[in-house]
PQR file of N, CA, C, O and H, with PARSE charges and radii, in Angstrom:
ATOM      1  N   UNK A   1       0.812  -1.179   0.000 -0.4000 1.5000
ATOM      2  CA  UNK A   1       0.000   0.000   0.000 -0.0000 2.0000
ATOM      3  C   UNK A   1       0.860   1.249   0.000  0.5500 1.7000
ATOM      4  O   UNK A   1       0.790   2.027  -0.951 -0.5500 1.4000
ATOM      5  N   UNK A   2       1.852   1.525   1.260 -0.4000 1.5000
ATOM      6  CA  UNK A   2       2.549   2.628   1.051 -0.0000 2.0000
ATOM      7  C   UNK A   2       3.384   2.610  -0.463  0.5500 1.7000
ATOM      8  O   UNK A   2       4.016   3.662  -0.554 -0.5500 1.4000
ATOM      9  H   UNK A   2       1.908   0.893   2.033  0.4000 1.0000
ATOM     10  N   UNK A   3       3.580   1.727  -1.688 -0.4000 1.5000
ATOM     11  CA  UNK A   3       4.056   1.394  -2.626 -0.0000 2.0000
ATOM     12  C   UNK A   3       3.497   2.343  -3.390  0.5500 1.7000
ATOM     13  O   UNK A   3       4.080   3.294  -3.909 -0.5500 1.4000
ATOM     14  H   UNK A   3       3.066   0.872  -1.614  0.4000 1.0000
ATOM     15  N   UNK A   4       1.834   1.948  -3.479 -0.4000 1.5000
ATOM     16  CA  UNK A   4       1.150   3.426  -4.126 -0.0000 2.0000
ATOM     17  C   UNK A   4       1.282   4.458  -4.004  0.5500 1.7000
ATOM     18  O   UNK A   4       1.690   5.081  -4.984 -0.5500 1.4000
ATOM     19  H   UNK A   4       1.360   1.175  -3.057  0.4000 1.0000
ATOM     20  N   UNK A   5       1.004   5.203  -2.718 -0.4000 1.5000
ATOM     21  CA  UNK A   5       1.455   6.410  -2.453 -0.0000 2.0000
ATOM     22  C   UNK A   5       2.748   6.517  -2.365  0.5500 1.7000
ATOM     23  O   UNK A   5       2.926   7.735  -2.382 -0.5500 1.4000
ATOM     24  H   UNK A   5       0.672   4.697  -1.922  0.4000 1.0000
ATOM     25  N   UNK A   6       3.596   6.096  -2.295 -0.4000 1.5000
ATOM     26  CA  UNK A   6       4.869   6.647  -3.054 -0.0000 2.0000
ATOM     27  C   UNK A   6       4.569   7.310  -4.423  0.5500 1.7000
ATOM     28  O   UNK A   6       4.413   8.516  -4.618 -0.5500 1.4000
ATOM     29  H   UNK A   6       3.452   5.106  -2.281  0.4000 1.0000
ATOM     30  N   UNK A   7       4.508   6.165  -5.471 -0.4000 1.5000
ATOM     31  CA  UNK A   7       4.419   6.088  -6.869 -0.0000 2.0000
ATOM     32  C   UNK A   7       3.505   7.264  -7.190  0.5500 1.7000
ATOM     33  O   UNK A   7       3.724   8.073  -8.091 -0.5500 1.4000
ATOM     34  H   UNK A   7       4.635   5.186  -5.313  0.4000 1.0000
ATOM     35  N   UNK A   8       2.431   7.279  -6.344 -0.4000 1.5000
ATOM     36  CA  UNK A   8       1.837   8.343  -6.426 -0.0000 2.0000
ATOM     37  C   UNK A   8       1.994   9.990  -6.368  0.5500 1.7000
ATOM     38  O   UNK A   8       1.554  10.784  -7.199 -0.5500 1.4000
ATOM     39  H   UNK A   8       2.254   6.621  -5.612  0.4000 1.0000
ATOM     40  N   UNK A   9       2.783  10.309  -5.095 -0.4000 1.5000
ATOM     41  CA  UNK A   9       3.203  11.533  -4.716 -0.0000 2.0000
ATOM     42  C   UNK A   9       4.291  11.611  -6.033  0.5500 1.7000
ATOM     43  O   UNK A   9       4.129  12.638  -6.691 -0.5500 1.4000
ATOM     44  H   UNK A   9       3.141   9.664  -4.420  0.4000 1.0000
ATOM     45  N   UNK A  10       5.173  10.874  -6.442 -0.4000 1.5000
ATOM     46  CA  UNK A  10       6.002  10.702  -7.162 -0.0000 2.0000
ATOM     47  C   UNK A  10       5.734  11.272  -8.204  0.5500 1.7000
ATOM     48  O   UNK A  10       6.265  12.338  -8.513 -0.5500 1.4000
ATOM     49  H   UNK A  10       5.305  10.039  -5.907  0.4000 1.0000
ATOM     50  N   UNK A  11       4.574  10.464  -9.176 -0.4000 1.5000
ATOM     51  CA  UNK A  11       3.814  10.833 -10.237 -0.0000 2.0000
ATOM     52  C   UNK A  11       3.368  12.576 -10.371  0.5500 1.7000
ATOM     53  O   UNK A  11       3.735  13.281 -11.311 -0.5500 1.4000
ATOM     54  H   UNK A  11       4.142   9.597  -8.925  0.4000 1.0000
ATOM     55  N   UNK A  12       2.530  13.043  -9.245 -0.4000 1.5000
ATOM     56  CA  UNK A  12       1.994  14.115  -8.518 -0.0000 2.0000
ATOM     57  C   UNK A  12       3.259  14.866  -8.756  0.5500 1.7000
ATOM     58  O   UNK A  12       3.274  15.542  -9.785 -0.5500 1.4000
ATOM     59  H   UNK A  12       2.231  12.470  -8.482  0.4000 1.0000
ATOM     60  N   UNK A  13       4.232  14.878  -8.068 -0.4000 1.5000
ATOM     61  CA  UNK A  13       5.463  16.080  -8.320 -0.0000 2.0000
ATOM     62  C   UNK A  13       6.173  15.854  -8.867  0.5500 1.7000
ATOM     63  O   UNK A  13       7.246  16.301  -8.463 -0.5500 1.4000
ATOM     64  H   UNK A  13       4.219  14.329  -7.232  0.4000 1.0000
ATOM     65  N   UNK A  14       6.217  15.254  -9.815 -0.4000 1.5000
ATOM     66  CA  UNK A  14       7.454  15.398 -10.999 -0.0000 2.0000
ATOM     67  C   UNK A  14       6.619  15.523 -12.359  0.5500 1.7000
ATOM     68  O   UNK A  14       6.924  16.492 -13.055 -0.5500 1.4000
ATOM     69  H   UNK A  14       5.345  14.890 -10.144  0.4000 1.0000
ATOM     70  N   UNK A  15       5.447  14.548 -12.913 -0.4000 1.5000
ATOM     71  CA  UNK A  15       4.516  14.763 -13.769 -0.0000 2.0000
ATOM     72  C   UNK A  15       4.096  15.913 -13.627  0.5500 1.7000
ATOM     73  O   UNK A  15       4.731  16.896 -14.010 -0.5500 1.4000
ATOM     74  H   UNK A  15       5.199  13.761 -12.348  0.4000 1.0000
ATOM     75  N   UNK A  16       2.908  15.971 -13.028 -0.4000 1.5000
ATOM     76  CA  UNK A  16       1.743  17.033 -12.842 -0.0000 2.0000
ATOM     77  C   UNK A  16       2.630  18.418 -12.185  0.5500 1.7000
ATOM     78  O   UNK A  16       2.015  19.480 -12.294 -0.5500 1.4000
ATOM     79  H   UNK A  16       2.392  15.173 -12.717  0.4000 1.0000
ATOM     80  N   UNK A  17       3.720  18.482 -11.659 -0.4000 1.5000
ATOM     81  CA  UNK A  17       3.838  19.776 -11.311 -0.0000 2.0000
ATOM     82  C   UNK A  17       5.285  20.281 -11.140  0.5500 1.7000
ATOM     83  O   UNK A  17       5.927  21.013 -10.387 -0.5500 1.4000
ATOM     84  H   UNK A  17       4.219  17.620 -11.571  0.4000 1.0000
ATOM     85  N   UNK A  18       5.558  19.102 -12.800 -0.4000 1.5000
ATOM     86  CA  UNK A  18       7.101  19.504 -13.284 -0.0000 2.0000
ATOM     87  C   UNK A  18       7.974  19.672 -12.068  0.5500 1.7000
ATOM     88  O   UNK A  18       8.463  20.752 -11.739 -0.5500 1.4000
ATOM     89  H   UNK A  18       5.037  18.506 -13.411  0.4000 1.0000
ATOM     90  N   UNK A  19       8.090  18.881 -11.619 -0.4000 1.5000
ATOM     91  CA  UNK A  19       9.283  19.011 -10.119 -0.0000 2.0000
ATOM     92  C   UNK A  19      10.554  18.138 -10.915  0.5500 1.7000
ATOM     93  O   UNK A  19      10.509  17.776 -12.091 -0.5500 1.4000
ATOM     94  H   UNK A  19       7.692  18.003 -11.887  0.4000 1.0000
ATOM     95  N   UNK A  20      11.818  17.875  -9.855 -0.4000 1.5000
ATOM     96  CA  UNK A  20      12.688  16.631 -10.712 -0.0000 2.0000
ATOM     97  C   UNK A  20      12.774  16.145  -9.330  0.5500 1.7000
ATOM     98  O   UNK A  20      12.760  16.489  -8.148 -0.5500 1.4000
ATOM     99  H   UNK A  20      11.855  18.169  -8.900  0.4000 1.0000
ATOM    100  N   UNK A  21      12.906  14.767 -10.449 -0.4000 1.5000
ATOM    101  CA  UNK A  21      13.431  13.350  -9.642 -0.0000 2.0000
ATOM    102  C   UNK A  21      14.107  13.240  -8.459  0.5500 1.7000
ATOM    103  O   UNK A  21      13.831  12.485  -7.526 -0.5500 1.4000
ATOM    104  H   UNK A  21      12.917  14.488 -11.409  0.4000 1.0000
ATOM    105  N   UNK A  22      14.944  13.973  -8.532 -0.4000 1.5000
ATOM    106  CA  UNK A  22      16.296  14.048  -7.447 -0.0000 2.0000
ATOM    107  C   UNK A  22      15.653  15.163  -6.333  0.5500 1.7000
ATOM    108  O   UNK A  22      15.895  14.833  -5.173 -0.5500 1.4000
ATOM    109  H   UNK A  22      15.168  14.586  -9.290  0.4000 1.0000
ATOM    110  N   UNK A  23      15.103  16.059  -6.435 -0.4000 1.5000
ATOM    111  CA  UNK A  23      14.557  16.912  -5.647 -0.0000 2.0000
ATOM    112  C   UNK A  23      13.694  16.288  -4.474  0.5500 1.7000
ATOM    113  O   UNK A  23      13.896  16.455  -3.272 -0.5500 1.4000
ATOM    114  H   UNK A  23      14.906  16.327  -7.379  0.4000 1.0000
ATOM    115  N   UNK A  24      12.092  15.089  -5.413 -0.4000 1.5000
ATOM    116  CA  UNK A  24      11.398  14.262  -4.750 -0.0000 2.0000
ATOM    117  C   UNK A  24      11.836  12.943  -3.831  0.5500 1.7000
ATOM    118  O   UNK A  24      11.304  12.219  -2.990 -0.5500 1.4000
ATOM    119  H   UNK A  24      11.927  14.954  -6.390  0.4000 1.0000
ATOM    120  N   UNK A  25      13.207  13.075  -4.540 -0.4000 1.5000
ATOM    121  CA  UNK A  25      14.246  11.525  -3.922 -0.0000 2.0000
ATOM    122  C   UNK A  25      14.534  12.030  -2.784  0.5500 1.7000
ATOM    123  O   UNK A  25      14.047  11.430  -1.826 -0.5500 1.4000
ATOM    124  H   UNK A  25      13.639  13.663  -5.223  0.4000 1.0000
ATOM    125  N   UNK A  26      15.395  13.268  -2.480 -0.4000 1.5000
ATOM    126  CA  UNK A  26      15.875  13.885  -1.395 -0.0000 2.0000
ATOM    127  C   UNK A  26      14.629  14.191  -0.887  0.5500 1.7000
ATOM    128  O   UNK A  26      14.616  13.038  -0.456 -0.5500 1.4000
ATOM    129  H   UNK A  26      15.790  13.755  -3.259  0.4000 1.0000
ATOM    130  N   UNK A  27      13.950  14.476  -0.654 -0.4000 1.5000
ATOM    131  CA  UNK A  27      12.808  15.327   0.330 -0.0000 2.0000
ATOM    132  C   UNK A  27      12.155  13.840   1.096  0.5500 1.7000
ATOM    133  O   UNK A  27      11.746  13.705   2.249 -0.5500 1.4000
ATOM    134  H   UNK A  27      13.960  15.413  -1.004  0.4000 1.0000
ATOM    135  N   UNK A  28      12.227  12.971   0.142 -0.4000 1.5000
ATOM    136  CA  UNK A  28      11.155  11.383   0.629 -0.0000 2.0000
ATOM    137  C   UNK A  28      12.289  10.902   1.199  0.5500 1.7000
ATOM    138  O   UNK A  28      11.988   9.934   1.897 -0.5500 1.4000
ATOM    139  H   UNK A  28      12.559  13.080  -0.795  0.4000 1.0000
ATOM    140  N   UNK A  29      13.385  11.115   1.225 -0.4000 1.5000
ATOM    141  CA  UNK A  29      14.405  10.505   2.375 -0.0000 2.0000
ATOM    142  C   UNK A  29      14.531  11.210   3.427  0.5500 1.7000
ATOM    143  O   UNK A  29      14.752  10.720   4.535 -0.5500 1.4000
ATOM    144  H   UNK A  29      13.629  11.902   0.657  0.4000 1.0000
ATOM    145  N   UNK A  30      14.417  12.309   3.221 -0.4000 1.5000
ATOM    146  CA  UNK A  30      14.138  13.340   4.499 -0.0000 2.0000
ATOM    147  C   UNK A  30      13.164  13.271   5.398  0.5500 1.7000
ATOM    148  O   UNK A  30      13.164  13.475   6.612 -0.5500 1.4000
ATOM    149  H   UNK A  30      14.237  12.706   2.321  0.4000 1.0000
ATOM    150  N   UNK A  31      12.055  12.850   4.400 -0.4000 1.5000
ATOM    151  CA  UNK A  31      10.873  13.332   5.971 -0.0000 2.0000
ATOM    152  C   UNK A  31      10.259  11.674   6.274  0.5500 1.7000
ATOM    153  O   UNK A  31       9.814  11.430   7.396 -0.5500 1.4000
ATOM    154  H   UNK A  31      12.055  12.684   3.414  0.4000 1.0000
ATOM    155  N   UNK A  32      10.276  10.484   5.105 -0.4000 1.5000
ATOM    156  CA  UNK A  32      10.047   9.447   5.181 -0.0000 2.0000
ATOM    157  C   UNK A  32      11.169   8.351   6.271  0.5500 1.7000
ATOM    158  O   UNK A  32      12.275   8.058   5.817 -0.5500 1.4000
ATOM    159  H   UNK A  32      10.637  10.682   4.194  0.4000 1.0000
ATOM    160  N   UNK A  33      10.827   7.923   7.418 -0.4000 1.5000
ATOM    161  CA  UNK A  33      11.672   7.013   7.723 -0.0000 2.0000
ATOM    162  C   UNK A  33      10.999   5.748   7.525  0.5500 1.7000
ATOM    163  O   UNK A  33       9.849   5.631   7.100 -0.5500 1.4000
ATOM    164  H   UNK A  33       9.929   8.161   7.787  0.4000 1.0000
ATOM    165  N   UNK A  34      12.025   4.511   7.960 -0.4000 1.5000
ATOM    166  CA  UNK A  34      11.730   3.237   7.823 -0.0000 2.0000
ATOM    167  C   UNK A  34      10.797   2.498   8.637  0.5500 1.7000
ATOM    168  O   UNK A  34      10.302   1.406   8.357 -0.5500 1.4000
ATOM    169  H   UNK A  34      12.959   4.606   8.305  0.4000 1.0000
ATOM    170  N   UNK A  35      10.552   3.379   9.945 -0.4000 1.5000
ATOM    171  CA  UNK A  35       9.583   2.763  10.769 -0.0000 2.0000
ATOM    172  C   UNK A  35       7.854   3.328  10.509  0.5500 1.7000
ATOM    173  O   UNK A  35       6.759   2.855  10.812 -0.5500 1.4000
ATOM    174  H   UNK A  35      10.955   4.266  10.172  0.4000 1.0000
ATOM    175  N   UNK A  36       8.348   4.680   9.729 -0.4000 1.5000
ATOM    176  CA  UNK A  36       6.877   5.127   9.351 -0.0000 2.0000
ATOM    177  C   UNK A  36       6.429   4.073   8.436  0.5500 1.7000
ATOM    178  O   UNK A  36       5.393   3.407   8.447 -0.5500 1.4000
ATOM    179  H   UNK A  36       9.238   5.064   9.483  0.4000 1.0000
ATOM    180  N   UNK A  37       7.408   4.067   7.664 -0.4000 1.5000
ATOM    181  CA  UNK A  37       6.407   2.608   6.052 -0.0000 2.0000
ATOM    182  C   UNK A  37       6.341   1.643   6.537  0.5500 1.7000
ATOM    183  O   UNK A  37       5.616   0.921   5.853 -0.5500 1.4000
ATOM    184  H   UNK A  37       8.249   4.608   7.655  0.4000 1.0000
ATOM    185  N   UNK A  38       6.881   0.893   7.830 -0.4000 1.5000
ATOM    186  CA  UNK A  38       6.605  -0.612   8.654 -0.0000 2.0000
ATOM    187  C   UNK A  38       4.881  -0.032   8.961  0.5500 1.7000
ATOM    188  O   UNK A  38       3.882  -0.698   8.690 -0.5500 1.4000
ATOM    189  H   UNK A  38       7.470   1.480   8.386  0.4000 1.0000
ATOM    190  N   UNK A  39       4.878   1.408   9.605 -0.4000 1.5000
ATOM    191  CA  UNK A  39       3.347   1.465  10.275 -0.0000 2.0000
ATOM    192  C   UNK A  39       2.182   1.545   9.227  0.5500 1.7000
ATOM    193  O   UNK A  39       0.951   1.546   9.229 -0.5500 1.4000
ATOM    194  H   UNK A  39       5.689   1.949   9.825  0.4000 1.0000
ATOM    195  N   UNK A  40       3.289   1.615   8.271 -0.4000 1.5000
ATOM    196  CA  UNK A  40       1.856   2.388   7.158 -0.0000 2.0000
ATOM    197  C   UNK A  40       1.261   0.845   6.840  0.5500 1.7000
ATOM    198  O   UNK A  40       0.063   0.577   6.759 -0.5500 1.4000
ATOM    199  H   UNK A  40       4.289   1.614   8.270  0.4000 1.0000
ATOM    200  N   UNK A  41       2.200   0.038   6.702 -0.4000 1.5000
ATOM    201  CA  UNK A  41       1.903  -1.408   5.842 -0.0000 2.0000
ATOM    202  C   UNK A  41       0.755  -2.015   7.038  0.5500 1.7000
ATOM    203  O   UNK A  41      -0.393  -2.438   6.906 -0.5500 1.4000
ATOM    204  H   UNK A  41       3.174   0.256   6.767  0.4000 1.0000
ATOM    205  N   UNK A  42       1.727  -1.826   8.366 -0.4000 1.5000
ATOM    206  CA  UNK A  42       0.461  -2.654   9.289 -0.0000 2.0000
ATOM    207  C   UNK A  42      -1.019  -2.009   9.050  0.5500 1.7000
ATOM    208  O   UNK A  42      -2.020  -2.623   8.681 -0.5500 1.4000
ATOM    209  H   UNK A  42       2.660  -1.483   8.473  0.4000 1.0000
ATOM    210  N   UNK A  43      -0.912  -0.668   9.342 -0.4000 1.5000
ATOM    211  CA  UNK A  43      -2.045   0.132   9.347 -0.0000 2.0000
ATOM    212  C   UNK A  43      -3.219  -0.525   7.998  0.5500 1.7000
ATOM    213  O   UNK A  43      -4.388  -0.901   8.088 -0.5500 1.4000
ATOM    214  H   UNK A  43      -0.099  -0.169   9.641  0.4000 1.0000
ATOM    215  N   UNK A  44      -2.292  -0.442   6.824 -0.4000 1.5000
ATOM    216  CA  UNK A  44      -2.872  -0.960   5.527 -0.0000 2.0000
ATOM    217  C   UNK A  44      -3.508  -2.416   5.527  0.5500 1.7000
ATOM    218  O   UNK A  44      -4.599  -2.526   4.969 -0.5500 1.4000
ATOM    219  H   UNK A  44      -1.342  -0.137   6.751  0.4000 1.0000
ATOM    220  N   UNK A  45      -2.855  -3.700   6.177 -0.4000 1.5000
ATOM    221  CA  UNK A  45      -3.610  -4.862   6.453 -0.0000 2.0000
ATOM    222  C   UNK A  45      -4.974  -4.683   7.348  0.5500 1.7000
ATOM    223  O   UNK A  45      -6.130  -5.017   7.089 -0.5500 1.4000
ATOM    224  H   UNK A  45      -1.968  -3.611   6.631  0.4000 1.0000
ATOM    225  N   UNK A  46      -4.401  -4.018   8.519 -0.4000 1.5000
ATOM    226  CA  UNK A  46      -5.571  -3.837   9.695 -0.0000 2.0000
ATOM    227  C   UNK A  46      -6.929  -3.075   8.765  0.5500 1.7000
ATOM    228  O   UNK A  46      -7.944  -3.716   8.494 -0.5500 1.4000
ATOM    229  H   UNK A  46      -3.461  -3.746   8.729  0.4000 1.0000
ATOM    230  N   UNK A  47      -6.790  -2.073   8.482 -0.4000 1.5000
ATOM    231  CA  UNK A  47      -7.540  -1.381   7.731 -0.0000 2.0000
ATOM    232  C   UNK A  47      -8.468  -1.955   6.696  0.5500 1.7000
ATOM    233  O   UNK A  47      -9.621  -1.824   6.286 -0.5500 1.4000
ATOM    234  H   UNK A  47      -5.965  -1.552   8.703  0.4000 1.0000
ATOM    235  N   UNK A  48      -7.506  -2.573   6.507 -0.4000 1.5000
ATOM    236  CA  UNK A  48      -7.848  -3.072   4.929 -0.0000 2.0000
ATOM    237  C   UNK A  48      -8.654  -4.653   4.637  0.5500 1.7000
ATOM    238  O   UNK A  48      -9.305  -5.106   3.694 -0.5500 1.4000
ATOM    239  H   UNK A  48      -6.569  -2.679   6.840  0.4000 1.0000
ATOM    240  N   UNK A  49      -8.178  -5.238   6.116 -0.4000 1.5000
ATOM    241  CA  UNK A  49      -8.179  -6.439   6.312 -0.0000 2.0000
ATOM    242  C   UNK A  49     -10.390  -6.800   6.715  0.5500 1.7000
ATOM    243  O   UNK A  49     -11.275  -7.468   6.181 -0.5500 1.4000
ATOM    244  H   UNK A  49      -7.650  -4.870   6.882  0.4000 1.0000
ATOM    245  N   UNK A  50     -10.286  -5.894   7.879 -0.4000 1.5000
ATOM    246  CA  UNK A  50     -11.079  -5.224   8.641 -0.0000 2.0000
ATOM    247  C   UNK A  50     -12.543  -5.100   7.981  0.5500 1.7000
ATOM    248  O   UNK A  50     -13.454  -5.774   8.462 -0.5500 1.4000
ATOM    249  H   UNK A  50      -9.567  -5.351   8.313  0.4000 1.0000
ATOM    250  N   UNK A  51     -12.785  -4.235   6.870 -0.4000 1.5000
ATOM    251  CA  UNK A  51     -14.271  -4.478   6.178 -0.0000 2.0000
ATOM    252  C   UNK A  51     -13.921  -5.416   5.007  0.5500 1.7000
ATOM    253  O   UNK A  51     -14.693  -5.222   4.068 -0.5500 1.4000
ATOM    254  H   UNK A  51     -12.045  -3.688   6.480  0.4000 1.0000
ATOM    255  N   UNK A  52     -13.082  -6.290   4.783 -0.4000 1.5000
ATOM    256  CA  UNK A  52     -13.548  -7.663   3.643 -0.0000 2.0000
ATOM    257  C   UNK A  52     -13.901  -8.361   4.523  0.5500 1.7000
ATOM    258  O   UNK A  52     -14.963  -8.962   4.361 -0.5500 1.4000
ATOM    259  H   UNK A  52     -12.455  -6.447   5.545  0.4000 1.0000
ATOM    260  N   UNK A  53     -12.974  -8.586   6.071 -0.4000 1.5000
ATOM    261  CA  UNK A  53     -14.129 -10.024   6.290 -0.0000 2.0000
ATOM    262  C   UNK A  53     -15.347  -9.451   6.689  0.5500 1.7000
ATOM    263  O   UNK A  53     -16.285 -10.156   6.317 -0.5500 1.4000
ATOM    264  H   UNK A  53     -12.111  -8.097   6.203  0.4000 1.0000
ATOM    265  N   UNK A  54     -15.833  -8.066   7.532 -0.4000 1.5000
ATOM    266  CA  UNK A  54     -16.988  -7.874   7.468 -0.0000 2.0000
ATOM    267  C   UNK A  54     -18.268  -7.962   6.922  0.5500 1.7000
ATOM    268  O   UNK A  54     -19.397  -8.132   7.381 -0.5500 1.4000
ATOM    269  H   UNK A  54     -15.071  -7.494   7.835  0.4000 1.0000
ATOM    270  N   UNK A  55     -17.541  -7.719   5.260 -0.4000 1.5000
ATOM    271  CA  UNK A  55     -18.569  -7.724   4.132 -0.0000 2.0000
ATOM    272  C   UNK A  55     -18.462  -9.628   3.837  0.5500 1.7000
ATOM    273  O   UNK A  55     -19.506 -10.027   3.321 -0.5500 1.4000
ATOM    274  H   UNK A  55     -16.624  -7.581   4.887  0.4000 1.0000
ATOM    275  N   UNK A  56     -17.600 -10.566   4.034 -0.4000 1.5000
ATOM    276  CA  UNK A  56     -18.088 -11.737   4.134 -0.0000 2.0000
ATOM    277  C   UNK A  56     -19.165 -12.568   4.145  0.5500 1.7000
ATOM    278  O   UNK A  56     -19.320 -12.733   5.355 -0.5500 1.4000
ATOM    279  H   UNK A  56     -16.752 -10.242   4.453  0.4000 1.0000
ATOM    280  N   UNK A  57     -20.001 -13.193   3.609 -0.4000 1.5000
ATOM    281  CA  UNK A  57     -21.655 -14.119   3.885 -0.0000 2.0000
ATOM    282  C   UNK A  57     -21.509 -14.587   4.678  0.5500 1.7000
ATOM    283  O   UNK A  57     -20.543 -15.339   4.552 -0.5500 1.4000
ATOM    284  H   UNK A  57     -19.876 -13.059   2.626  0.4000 1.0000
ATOM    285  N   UNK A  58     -22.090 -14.642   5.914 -0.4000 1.5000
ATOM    286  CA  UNK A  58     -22.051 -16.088   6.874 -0.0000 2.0000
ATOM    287  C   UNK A  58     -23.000 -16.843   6.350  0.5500 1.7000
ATOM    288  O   UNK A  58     -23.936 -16.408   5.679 -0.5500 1.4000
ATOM    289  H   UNK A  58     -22.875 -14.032   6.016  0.4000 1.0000
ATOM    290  N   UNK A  59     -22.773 -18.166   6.670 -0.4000 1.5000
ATOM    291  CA  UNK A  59     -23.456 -19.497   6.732 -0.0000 2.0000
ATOM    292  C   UNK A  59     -24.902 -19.434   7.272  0.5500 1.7000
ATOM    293  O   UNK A  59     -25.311 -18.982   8.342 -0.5500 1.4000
ATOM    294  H   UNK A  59     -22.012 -18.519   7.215  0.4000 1.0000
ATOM    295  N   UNK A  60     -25.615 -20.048   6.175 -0.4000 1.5000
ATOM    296  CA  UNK A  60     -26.865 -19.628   6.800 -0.0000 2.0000
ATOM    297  C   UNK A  60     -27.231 -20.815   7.601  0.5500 1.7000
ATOM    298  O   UNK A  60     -26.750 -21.911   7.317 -0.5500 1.4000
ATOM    299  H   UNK A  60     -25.284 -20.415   5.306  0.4000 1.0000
ATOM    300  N   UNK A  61     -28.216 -20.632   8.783 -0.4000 1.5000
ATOM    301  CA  UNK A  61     -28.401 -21.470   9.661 -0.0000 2.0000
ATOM    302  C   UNK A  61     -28.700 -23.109   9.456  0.5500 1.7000
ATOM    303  O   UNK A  61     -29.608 -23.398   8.677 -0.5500 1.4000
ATOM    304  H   UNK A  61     -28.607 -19.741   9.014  0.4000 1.0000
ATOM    305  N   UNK A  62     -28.045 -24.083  10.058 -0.4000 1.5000
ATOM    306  CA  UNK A  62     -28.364 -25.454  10.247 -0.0000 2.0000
ATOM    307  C   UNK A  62     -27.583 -25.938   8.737  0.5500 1.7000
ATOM    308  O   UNK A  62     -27.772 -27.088   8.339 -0.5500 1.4000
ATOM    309  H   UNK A  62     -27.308 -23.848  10.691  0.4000 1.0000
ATOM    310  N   UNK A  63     -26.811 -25.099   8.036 -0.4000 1.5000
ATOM    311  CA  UNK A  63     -26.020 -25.559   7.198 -0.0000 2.0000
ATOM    312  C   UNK A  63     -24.175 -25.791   7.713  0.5500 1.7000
ATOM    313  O   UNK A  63     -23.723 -24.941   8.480 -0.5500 1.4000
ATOM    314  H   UNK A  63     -26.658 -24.165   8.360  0.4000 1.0000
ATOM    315  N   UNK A  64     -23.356 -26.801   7.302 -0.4000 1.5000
ATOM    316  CA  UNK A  64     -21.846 -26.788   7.635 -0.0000 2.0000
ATOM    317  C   UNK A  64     -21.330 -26.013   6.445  0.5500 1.7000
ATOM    318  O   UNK A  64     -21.759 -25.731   5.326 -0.5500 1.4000
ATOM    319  H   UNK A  64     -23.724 -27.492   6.679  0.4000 1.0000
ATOM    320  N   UNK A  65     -20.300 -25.799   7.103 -0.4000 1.5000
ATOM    321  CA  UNK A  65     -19.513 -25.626   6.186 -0.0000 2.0000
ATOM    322  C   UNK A  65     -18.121 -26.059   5.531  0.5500 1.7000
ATOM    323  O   UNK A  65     -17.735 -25.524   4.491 -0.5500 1.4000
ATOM    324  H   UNK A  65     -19.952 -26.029   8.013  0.4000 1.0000
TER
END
């Protein structure tokens, strides 16, 4: 997930608002550390994880499964 928003912000300031590469490289090493993208990924399962099984069918009654 944080994969996207990388690629994304990426896209965002260098595409759309003519920035360079090396500018967005340095700044995402600057303010990005390694324990923020460990939280982002958990955050992203929990999150993410969270309304699919919700939206799941249960078993309707006196049936196995």
């Amino acid at each position: 997930m944080s994969v996207v928003g990388v690629l994304g912000g990426y896209f965002f300031n260098v595409i759309m608002q003519g920035g360079t590469p090396g500018a967005y490289l340095s700044s995402f090493n600057a303010l990005a550390q390694l324990p923020d993208l460990w939280i982002g990924e958990i955050k992203a399962v929990i999150f993410g994880s969270s309304p699919g099984r919700r939206g799941l069918p249960r078993p309707a009654s006196g049936t196995r499964a």
